[in-house]
N, C-alpha and C positions, 0 to 999 in steps of 0.2 A: 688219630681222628680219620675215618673212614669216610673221604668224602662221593666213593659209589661212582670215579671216572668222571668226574665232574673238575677237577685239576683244573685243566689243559682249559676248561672255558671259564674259570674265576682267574686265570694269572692273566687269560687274554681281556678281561675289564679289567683287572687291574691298573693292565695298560694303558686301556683307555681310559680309564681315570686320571692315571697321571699329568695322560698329555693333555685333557681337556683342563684339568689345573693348571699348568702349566702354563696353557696357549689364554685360557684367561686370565691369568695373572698377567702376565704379560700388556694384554690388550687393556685393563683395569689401572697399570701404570702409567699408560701413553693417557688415557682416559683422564686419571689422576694430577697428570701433570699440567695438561691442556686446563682442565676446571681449576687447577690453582694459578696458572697464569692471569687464566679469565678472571677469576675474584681476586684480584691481588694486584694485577696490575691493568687490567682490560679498562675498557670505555664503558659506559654505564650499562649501554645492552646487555652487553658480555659479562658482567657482574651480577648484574640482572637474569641471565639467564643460566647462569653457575648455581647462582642460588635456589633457582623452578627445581633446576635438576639434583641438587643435595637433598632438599627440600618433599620431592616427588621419591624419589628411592626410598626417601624413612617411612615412609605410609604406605609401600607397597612390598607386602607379600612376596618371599623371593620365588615361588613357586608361579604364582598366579606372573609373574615377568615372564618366567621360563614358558608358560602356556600361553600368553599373549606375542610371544617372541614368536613360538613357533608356528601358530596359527594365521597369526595379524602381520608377521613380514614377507610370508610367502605371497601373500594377496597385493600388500604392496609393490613389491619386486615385480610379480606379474604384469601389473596396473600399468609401472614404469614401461616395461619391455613392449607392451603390448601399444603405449604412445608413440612407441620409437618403432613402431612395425615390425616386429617380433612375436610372435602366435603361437609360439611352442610352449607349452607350462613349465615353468620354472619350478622344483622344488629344494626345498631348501633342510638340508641333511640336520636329524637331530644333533649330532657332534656341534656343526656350525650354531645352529640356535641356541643349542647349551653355554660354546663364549661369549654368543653377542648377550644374552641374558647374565648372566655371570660376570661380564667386563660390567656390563650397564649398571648392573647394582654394586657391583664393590669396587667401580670407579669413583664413585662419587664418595665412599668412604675413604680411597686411596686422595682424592680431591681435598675431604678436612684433613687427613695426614700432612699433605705436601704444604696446606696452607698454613697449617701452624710449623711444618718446620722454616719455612720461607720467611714467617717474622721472627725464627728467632735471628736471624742472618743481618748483622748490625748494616746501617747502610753504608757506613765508611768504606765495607769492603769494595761495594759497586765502583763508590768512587773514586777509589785507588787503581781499579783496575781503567775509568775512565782515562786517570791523570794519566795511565801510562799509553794510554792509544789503542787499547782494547775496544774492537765492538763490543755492543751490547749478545751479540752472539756468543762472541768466546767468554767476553764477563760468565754468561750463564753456563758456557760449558767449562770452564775451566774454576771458575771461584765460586760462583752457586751450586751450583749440580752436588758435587762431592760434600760441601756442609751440609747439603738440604738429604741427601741420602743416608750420611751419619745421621743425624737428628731421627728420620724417619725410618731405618732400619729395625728398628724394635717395634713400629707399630704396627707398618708392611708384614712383618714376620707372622704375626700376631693371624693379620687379614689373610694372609695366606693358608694359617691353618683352617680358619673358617672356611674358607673356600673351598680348600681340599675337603672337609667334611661335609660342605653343601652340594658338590658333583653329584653326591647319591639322588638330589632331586633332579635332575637331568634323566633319570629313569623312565619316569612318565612319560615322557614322547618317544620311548623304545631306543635309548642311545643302549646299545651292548654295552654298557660299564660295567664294573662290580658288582652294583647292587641289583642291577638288569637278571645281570646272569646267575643272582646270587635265588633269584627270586626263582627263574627257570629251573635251575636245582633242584629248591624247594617241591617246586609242583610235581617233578616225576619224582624224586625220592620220598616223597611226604615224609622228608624228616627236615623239618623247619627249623629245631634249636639245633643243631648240628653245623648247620649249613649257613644259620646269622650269626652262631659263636666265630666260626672261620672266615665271614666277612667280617667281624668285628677285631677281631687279631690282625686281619689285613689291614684294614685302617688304624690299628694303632700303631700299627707297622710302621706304614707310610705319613704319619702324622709325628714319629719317634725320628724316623730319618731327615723327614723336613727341619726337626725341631733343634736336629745336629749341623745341619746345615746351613741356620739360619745363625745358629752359635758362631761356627766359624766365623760365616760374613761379618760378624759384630765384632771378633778380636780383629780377623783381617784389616775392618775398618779401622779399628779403634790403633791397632798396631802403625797404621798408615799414617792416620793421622798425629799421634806421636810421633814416628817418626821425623814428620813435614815440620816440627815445631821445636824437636831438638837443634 
């Protein structure tokens, strides 16, 4: 495949695909966990407003976030800075608005994840770690945490591959990704199926690799957890 010197700028969005996956998955977990806390064990508000937010991401567009993300937080930010006596314009790099968009919508899908792995987790266990003099901090980092990851490691995996395939909408606001560059190609080669066939290898690529990686985690896990039970 003759991709006409064009290499060297699909492997560099490549890269940047990866790590905007990556850095929002990441932020989509913390996201995750925080909204399964809130509707699970929070006070009413915070249950209350786990649920606007699961609730508000189904009925919105993951496109039209990533375009309200970039347009509607830089104004905000500004607004802020400008309270606080700060007069310099803030802007705010497409990379950044691509996770905060990305975490914001498929956190709250990592949110019904954690929330259904969290009841599967009998409550005896809590309370065995009570009887023995455990905070409720280590309860959760030492005897919740690890069930609630096993349970939800199939699902997470699952969200992650969307994700990785949704970074290509993070294009529109000009982040250099894959599909950014893959589009730039196009226009000076005017050879368009050439050059989506070779981003499309790319991402099955990286969607094949994830898909092995996410394997591991699930014997790793599952090997763990047998272990811990022999």
């Amino acid at each position: 495949m003759d991709l006409q010197g064009f290499g060297a700028q699909l492997a560099s969005g490549t890269w940047i695909t990866v790590q905007l996956a990556i850095v929002s998955m990441v932020c989509a977990v913390v996201l995750g966990l925080l909204g399964a806390g809130a509707k699970t064990a929070g006070p009413a508000p915070l249950r209350w407003l786990g649920t606007l937010y699961t609730g508000t991401v189904r009925g919105l567009p993951e496109l039209l976030v990533i375009l309200l993300v970039y347009f509607g937080a830089a104004n905000i930010i500004n607004q802020v800075a400008n309270a606080f006596g700060y007069s310099d314009y803030i802007a705010l790099s497409p990379f950044m608005a691509g996770v905060i968009a990305l975490a914001f919508n498929y956190g709250a899908y990592m949110t019904e994840v954690f929330r259904g792995a969290l009841a599967t987790i009998p409550s005896g266990h809590r309370e065995a770690g009570l009887a023995l003099g455990m905070g409720r901090a280590r309860i959760f980092r030492r005897i919740v945490l690890p069930q609630v990851w096993r349970v939800a490691l199939p699902a997470s995996g699952n969200i992650f591959l969307s994700l990785l395939k949704d970074t290509a909408l993070v294009s529109v606001i000009g982040l250099q990704d894959l599909m950014r560059e893959t589009s730039i190609a196009v226009g000076y080669s005017k050879a368009p199926f050439t050059f989506y066939v070779a981003a499309a290898f790319i991402y099955l690529g990286l969607t094949a690799v994830a898909s092995l990686g996410i394997h591991w985690l699930e014997r790793r896990t599952t090997h763990g957890m047998r272990t811990l039970t022999e």
